[in-house]
C-alpha positions in Angstrom: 473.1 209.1 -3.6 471.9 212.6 -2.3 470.9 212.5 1.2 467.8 212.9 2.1 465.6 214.8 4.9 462.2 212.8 5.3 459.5 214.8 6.9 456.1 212.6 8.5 453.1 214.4 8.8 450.0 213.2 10.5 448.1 212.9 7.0 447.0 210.0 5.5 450.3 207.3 5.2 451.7 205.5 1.9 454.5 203.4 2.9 457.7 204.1 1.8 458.7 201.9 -1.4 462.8 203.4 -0.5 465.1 202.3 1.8 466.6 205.6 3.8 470.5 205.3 4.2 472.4 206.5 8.1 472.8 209.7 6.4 469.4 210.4 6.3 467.5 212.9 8.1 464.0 211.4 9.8 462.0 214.5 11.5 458.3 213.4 12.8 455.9 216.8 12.9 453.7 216.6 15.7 451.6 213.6 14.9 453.2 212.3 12.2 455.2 210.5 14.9 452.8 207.5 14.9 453.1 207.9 11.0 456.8 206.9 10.9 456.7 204.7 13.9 453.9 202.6 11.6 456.1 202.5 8.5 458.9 201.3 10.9 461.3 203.9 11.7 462.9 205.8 14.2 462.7 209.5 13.6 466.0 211.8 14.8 463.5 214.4 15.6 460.1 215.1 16.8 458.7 219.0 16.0 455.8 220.1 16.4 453.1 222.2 19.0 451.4 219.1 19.9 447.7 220.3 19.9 446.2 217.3 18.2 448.7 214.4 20.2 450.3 213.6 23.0 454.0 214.4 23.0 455.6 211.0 22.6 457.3 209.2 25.5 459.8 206.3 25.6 461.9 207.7 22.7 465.2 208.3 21.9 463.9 211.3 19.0 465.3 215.1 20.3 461.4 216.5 20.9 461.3 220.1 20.1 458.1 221.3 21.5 456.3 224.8 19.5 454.4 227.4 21.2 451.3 226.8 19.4 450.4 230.7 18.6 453.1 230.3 15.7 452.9 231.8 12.2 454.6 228.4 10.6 453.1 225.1 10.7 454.5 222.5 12.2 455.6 221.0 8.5 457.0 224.1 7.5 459.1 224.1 10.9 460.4 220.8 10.3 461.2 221.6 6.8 463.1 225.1 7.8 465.0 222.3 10.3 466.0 220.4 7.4 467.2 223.5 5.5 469.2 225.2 8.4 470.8 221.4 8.6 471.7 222.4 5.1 469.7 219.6 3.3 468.4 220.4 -0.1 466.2 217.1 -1.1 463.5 216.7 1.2 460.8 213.7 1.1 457.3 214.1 2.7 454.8 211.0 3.8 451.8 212.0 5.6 451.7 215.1 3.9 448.3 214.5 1.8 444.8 213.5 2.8 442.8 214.5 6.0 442.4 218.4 5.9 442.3 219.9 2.6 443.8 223.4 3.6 446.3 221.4 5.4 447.6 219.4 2.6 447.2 223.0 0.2 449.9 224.5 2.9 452.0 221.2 2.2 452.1 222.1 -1.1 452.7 225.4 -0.2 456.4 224.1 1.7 457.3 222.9 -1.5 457.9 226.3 -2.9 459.4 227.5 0.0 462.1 225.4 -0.2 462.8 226.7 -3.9 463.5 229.6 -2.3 466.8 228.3 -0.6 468.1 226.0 -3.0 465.8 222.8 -2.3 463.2 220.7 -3.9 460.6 219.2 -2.5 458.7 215.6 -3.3 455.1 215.1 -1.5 454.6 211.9 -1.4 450.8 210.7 -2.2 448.8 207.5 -3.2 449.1 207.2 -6.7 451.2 210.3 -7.4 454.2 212.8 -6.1 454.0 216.7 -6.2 457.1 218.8 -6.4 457.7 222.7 -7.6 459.9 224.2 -9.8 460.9 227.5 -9.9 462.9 229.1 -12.8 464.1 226.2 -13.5 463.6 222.6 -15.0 462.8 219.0 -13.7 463.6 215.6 -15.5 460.7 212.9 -14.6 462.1 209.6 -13.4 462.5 207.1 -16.1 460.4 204.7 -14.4 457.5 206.9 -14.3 454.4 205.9 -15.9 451.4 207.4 -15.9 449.6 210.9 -15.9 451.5 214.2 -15.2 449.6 217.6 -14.9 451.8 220.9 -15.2 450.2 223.6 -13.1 451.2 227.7 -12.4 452.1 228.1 -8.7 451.8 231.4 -7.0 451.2 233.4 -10.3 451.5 233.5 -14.0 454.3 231.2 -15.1 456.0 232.1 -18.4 459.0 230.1 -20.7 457.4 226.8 -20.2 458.6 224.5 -22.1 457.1 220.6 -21.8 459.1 217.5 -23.7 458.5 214.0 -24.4 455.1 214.1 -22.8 452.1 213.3 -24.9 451.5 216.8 -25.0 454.1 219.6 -25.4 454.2 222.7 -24.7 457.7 225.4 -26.1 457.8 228.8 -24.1 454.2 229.7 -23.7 452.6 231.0 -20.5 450.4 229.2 -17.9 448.0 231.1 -15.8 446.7 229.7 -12.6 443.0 230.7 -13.5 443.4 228.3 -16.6 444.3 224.8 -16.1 445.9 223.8 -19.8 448.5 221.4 -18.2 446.1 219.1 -16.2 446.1 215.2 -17.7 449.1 215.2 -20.1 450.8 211.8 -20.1 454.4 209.9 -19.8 455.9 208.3 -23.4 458.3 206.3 -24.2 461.0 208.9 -23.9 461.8 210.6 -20.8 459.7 213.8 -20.1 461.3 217.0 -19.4 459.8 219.9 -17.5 460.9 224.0 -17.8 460.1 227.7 -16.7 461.9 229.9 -16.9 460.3 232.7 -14.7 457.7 231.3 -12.2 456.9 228.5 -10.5 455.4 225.3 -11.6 453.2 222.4 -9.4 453.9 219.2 -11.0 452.3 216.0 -10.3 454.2 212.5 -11.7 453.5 208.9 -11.1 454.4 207.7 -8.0 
C-alpha cells in the first residue's frame, strides 16, 4: 500500500476508520495537535505559527515554529512538508468545520498538490473531497452514497462521468452553474474525467 502523509488540522475531528502503517507520515498543524493526540497518535511533526495554541510540550514531534506574517497557512505548510518529503497521497482530518474560509482554503490545498503530482482526500463527516486535474479518478468500490462533481478554479471541459446515476461524456462544467451537485453511486463502480481543468469531487465517506 502507498504511503501516506496525514495532515491534522484544528477543525472539527472524525476519527480515523484506517490504520496508518510506520511508513506513514503524521504532521500536526498548529492546533490540530490536540486533534491527533485525541484520535490517538503521535504525530512526527508539529508545524504551525501557533497564534490560536500553545506550542506543545512533553513531546517527542520535531516542532517547527512559523513566523505568523506568512503568505501560506499553516495547512498548506504542512502539506508543502509532505511534498518536499516527496509524498504524493496525502490524508487530511480536522480539515472541515469551524471557520468557513478556513475549510474553503483546505480545499484550496487540494489543488495545489495537483500541481506537483499529488492527490489530496479531506476527510469530513459523512463525505471526502479530493481534486482532479486533467485527469481521472476511480471512486472506491465501497462507496455508497451521493457524489457531487464541481468546476474548481475555472471552467472545466472533457468531463466525462460513468457508472453514476447520472452521466455526463465530454461536456463542460462552469463554476457559476452547479449541474454536477447530487448525482449518486450504482451498482457499478463510478468513474470520474477532465481532461483540461480541475474538478472538486465529493464521495461517500
Amino acid at each position: 500500500m502507498e504511503k501516506s502523509c496525514v495532515i491534522f488540522g484544528a477543525g472539527e475531528l472524525y476519527a480515523p476508520r484506517k490504520k496508518f502503517g510506520s511508513t506513514d507520515l503524521v504532521i500536526a498543524a498548529d492546533g490540530g495537535y490536540e486533534k491527533a493526540v485525541k484520535a490517538g497518535l503521535d504525530p512526527s511533526v508539529v508545524i504551525g505559527d501557533f497564534d490560536s495554541s500553545a506550542v506543545p510540550e512533553n513531546t517527542a514531534a520535531h516542532i517547527i515554529k512559523l513566523n505568523r506574517d506568512k503568505d501560506d497557512t499553516d495547512m498548506l505548510a504542512a502539506v508543502k512538508l509532505g511534498l518536499r518529503r516527496e509524498f504524493r497521497t496525502f490524508v487530511i482530518y480536522g480539515g472541515t468545520g469551524g471557520r468557513l474560509d478556513h475549510t474553503v482554503a483546505n480545499l484550496s490545498a487540494l489543488a495545489y498538490m495537483n500541481a506537483f503530482g499529488a492527490r489530496g482526500f479531506l476527510i469530513d463527516r459523512d463525505s471526502i473531497a479530493t481534486v482532479i486535474t486533467d485527469g481521472k479518478f476511480t471512486l472506491p468500490k465501497t462507496a455508497r452514497g451521493t457524489v457531487s462533481v464541481f468546476a474548481f478554479g475555472g471552467t472545466a471541459s472533457g468531463v466525462t462521468l460513468k457508472n453514476l446515476a447520472y452521466t455526463l461524456d465530454d461536456v463542460e462544467l462552469d463554476p457559476a452553474f452547479p449541474l454536477g451537485v447530487s448525482n449518486a453511486t450504482t451498482n457499478a463502480v463510478g468513474e470520474i474525467s477532465v481532461k483540461h481543468g480541475s474538478l472538486l469531487v465529493f464521495f461517500p465517506r
